[in-house]
N, C-alpha and C positions, 0 to 999 in steps of 0.2 A: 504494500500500500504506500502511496503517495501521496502527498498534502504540500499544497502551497500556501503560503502565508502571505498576504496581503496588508501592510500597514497603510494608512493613508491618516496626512495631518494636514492642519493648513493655522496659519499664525494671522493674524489681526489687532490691527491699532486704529480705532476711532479718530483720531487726530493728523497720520501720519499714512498715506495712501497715496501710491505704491508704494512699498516699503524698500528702500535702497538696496542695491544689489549687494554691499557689504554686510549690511544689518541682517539680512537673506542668511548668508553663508555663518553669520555666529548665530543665529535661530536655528537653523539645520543643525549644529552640531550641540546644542542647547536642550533639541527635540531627542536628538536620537540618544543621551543622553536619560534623561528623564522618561523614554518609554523603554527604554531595557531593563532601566530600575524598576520601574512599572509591572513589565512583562513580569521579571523575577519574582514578583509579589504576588503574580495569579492573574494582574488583568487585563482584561482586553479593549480596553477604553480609557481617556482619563484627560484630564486639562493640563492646558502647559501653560507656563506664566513665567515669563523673563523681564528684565530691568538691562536696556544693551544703552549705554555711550560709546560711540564709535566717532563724535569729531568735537570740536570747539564750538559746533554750532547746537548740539544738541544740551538741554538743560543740566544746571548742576548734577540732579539725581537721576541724571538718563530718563530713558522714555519707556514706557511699561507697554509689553505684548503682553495678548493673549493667545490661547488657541484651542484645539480641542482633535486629539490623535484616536485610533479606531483600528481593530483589526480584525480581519476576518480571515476562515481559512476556507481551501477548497480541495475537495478529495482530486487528484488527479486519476 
């Protein structure tokens, strides 16, 4: 038997759309991150919430994501 695993996330800020190609690449590793801890714990869904400063323009205390990650599997 065969199973494939499917994760799928997606990250969001109310204020801050599209989200810079740099900001991109430390939420990706942010995400994967927090859904293998996740995983390891049993689940298969869960929220992800980061705080990213990446230049001089963004505020003192950085800008706060959200998100929300998912996985499903499928029998091959």
């Amino acid at each position: 038997m065969q199973k494939k695993i499917i994760i799928t996330y997606s990250w969001w800020n109310a204020e801050r759309t599209p989200i810079p190609a740099n900001v991109q690449e430390a939420l990706e590793e942010s995400a994967m991150d927090r859904i293998t801890n996740q995983m390891k714990d049993g689940y298969t869904s869960g929220t992800l919430s980061d705080n990213v400063r990446m230049n001089d323009n963004d505020p003192e205390d950085g800008i706060d994501y959200q998100g929300f990650w998912g996985m499903t599997t499928e029998t091959l």
